[in-house]
N, C-alpha and C positions, 0 to 999 in steps of 0.2 A: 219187591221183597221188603225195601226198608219201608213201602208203604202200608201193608199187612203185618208188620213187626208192632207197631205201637196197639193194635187193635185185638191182637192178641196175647198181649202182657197182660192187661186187663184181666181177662177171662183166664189164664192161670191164675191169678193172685186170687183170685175169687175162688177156684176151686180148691187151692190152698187152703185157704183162709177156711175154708168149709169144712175141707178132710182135718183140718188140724181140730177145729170145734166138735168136729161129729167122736175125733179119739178123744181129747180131753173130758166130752158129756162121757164117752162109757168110762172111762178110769175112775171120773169123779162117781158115778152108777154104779160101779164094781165096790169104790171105796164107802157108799153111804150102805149100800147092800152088807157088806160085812162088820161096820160098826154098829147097825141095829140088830145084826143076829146076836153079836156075842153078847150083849144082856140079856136075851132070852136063856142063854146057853142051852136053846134045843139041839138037837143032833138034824131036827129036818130043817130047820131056818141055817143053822150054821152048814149044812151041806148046801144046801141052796143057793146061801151067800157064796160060798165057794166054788160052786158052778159056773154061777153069776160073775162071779169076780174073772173067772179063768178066761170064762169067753169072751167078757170086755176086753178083758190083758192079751188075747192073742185076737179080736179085731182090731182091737188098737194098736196092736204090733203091726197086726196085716195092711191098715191104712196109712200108716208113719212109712212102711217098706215100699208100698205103693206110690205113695207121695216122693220120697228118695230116688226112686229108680223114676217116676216121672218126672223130676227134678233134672234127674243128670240126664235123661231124654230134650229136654229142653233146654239144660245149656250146650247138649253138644249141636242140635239142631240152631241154637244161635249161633255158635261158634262155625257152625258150616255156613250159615246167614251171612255174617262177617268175613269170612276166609271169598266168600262166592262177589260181596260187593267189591270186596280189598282187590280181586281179581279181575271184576270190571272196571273196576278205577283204574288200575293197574294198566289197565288194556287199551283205555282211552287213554289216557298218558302219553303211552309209549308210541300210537299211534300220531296225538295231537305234537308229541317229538319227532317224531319221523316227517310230516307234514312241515313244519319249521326248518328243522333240516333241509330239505329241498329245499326252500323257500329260500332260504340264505346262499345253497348251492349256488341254487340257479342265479341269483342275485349278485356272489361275486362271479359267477361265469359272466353274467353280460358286462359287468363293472372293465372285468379286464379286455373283452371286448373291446368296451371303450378306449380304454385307455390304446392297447395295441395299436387302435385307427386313431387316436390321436399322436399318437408316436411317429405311425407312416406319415398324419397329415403334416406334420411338423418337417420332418425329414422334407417332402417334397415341396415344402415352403420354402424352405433354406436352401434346398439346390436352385428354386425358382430364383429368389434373391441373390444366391450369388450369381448366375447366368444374368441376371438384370444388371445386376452392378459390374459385370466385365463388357458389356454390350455397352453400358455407358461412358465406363474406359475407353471403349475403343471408339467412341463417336467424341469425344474429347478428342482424344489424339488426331482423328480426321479433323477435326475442325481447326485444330492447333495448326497444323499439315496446312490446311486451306490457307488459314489465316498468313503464315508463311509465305506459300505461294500468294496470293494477294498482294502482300508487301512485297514480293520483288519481282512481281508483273508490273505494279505501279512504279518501281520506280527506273524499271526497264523503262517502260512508256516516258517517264519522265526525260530521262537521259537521248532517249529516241527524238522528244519534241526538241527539245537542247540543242541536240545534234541537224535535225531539220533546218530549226528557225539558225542557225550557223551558216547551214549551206546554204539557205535564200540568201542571208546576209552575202556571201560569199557570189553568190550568182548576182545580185545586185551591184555589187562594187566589181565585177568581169569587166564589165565595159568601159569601166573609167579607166583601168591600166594602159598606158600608151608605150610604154618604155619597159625595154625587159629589166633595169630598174627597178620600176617599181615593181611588178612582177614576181623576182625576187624576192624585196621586202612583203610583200603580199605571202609570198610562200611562207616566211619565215613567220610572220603574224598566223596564218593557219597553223605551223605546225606549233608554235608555243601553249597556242590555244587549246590544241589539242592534248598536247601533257598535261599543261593546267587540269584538261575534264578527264585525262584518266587518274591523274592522281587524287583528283576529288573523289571518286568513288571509295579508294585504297583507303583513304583517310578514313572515310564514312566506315565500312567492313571494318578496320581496323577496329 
């Protein structure tokens, strides 16, 4: 439509332009018609003229009314022109709106998608970390535990060799005793000894 719009502007303005020369030739026709009759002042030229004159003045009424009523024929046919394009633009708009719309729709629906699975991923990252970090609590503590026991296996064992290399000693100097005498004093040498190594411990713990 807006491409047969410019192609026929043209071709009105011209037949315009035509109808309005074709009234203006008979008025000025009608008008020279009755300035030459009335110096004759015959009654057949001066009716003539007036005949003349009458029919120019009502075709040139008839093609001026013609013109008018084709006039407003073709502004309302533009106006419907305009009203019919305003109404496809209009249409493609509303539609090229509707299409956008989606598009952002669907665009924040996958956005918070995201987001949701990042929310869960994080959640189950942070229980994983804290289950990591009470599992290493707890293998601390066991090791501390070990470490513990260690130190008072070793020094079991120590106290153990302690108490061995005493009684070789003690089984070695057996046969020297001849006299309950010494004997005696031999007991007494054991058991001093023997406070002596518990009190060492006490001290140690202490």
């Amino acid at each position: 439509m807006a491409s047969s719009s410019p192609q026929a502007r043209p071709n009105r303005r011209r037949q315009r332009s035509v109808r309005v020369t074709v009234a203006v030739a008979l008025l000025s026709l009608a008008t020279v018609a009755v300035l030459l009759a009335l110096p004759t002042q015959s009654p057949v030229w001066l009716s003539v003229a007036s005949v003349l004159a009458l029919a120019c003045g009502w075709a040139a009424a008839r093609i001026v009314y013609t013109e008018l009523v084709q006039s407003r024929r073709d502004s309302a046919a533009d106006r419907a022109a305009q009203a019919q394009a305003y109404r496809s633009l209009f249409s493609e708009r509303a539609s090229e709106h509707a299409e956008f719309t989606t598009a952002m729709t669907d665009r924040i629906a996958a956005r918070d998608r995201e987001v949701s699975e990042l929310q869960v991923s994080l959640v189950e990252a942070q229980r994983r970390a804290g289950e990591a970090e009470a599992r290493v609590q707890r293998e601390a503590r066991r090791a501390n535990d070990a470490d513990a026991q260690v130190a008072a296996l070793t020094e079991r064992v120590q106290e153990l060799e302690i108490r061995r290399a005493e009684q070789a000693d003690e089984l070695a100097t057996w046969e020297g005793f001849e006299t309950v005498v010494d004997l005696m004093a031999w007991e007494d040498k054991v058991n001093a000894a023997g406070f002596a190594a518990k009190a060492e411990p006490e001290q140690k713990h202490a």
